[in-house]
C-alpha positions in Angstrom: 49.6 53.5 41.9 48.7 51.2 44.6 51.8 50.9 46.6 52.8 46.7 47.4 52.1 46.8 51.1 48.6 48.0 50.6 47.4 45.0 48.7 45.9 43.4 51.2 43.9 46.8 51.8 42.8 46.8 48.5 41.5 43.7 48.3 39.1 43.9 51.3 38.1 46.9 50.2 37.0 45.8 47.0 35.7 42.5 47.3 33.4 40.8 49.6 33.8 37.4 51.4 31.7 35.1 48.9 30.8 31.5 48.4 31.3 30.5 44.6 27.7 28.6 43.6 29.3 25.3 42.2 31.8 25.4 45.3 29.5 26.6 48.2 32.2 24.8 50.4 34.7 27.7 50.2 34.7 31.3 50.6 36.9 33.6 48.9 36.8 37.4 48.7 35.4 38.3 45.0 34.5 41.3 43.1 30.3 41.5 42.8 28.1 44.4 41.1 28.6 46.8 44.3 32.1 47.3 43.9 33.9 50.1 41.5 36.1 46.8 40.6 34.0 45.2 38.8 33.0 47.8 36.5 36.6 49.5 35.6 37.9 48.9 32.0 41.3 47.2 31.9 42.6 50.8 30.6 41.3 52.1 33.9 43.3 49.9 36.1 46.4 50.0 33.7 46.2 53.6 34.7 46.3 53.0 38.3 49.2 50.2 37.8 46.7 47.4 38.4 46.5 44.5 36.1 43.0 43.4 35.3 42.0 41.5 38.3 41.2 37.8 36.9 41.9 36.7 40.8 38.5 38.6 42.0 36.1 36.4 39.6 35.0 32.9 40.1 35.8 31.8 36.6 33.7 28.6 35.1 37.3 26.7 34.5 38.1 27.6 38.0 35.0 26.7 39.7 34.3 23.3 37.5 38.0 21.8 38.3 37.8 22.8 42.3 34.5 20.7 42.3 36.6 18.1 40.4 38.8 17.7 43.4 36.7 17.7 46.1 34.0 15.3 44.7 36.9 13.3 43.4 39.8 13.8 46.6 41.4 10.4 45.6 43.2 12.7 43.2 45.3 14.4 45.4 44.8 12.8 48.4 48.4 12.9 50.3 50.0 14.2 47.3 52.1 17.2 46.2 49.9 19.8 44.2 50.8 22.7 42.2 48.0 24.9 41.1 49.1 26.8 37.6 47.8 30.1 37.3 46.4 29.9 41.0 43.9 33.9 40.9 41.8 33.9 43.9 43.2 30.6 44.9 39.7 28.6 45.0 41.5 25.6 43.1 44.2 25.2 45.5 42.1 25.8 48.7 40.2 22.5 47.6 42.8 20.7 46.6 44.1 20.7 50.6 40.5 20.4 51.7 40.7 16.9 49.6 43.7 16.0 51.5 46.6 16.8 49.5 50.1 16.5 51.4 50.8 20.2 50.0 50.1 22.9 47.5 51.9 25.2 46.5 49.6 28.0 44.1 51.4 29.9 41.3 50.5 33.5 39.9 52.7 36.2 38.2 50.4 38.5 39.1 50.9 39.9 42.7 47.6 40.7 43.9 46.6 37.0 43.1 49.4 35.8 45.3 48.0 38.3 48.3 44.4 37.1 47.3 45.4 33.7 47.3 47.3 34.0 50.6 43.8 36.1 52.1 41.6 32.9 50.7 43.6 30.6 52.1 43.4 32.2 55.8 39.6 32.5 55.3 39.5 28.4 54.6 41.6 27.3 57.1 43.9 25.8 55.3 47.7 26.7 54.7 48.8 27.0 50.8 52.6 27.9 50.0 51.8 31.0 47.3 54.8 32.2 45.1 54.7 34.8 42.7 56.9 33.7 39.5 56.5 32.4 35.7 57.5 28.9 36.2 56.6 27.9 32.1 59.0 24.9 30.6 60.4 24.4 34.2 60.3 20.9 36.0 58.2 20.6 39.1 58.5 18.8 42.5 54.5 17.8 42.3 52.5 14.6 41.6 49.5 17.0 40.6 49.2 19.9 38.4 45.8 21.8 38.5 45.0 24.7 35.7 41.5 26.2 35.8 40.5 28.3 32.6 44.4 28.6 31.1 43.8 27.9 27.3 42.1 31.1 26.5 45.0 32.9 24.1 46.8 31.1 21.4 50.3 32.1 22.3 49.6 31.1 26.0 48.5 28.1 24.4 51.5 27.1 22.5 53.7 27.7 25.8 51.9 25.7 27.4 51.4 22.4 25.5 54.6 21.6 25.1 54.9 22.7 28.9 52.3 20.1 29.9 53.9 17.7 27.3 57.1 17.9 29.3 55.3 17.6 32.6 52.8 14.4 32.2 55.8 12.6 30.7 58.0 12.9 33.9 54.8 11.6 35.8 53.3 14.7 36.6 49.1 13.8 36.4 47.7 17.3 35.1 43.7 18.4 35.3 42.6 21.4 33.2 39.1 22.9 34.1 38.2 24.6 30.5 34.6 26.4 29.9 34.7 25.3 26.2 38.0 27.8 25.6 38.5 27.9 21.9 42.4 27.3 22.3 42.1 23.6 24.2 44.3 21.1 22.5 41.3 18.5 22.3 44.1 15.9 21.2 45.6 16.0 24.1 43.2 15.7 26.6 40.6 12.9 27.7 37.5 14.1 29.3 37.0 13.3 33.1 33.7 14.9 34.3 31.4 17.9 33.1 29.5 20.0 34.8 27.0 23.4 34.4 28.7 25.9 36.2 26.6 29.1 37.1 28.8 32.5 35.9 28.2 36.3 35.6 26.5 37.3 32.5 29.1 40.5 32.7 32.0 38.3 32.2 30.9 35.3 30.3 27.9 36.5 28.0 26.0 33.5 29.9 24.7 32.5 32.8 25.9 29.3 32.8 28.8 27.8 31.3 29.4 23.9 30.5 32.5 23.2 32.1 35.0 20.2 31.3 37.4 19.0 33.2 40.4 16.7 30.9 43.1 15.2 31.8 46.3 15.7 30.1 47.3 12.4 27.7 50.2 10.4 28.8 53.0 9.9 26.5 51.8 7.2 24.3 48.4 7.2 25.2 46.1 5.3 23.6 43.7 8.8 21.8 40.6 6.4 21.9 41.3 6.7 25.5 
């Protein structure tokens, strides 16, 4: 069991500092072959009190929406940001290099939030991190940001209606989704696609065709 204080330790020590391919602008510390990390089953962490460590891969999702925002900055420019299920952080760190007026990057899982936190440092920017389940809640933002969330069906159902909720208060949300099998398609209206290089390991591929939607409005027009 990896005590809390030492997640910062752990981290360095099992990641390198790496540029994503599809976001060579920002470095982040990832997982690649030469580490143990990368190759320990999910039971093998469980045993060490580790959740799997989504936060030390570059997902498709991830790496297709963070290309979104800095190619497209108007987005966010001078607006408040919240980056849903944050990991490594890479969608939030671009999000402030577009110019957003804040972000704050959300994770349950607490060695995202320190990786996050690490990222952040390494970019030069400064991110406000929490560590909390904020599902069906309202949010202070303008923006919300979710790379690679629809990949579970009872995520998925939380969700929608959470996103429902969200872009009807005026909240503009982007969803960065490698062709996730659980993606409400009514819901969304495409924005931009792009061929995102991944790890065979992970993905089965080598590259993954990466969308980026944006959540409907209420009463939007679905030939939109």
């Amino acid at each position: 069991m990896i005590p809390l204080g030492d997640r910062r330790s752990f981290i360095l020590a099992n990641t390198s500092l790496l540029h994503p391919p599809h976001v060579p602008e920002i470095a982040l510390h990832l997982a690649s072959e030469v580490h143990d990390l990368w190759i320990r089953t999910e039971e093998e962490l469980a045993a060490d009190g580790l959740p799997p460590p989504f936060w030390a891969f570059a997902w498709a999702g991830g790496q297709g929406l963070a290309r979104f925002v800095l190619d497209h900055p108007e987005r966010v420019r001078g607006r408040h940001v919240v980056d849903f299920a944050s990991g490594s952080g890479l969608v939030a760190i671009a999000a402030m290099k577009a110019g957003a007026a804040s972000v704050l990057a959300l994770d349950i899982d607490p060695f995202a939030a320190e990786a996050a936190r690490l990222n952040a440092g390494e970019n030069g920017v400064a991110l406000t991190v929490e560590q909390r389940d904020t599902i069906g809640e309202a949010l202070n933002a303008d923006v919300l940001l979710a790379g690679d969330v629809f990949y579970d069906p009872n995520f998925s159902l939380k969700l929608e209606p959470w996103f429902d909720a969200l872009a009807a208060s005026g909240v503009a949300i982007y969803v960065g989704d490698p062709g996730r099998f659980y993606l409400p398609a009514g819901r969304v209206v495409r924005e931009a696609v792009y061929e995102v290089p991944v790890t065979r390991v992970l993905e089965d591929a080598d590259v993954k065709r990466t969308t980026v939607w944006r959540w409907r409005r209420p009463g939007e027009n679905t030939a939109a």
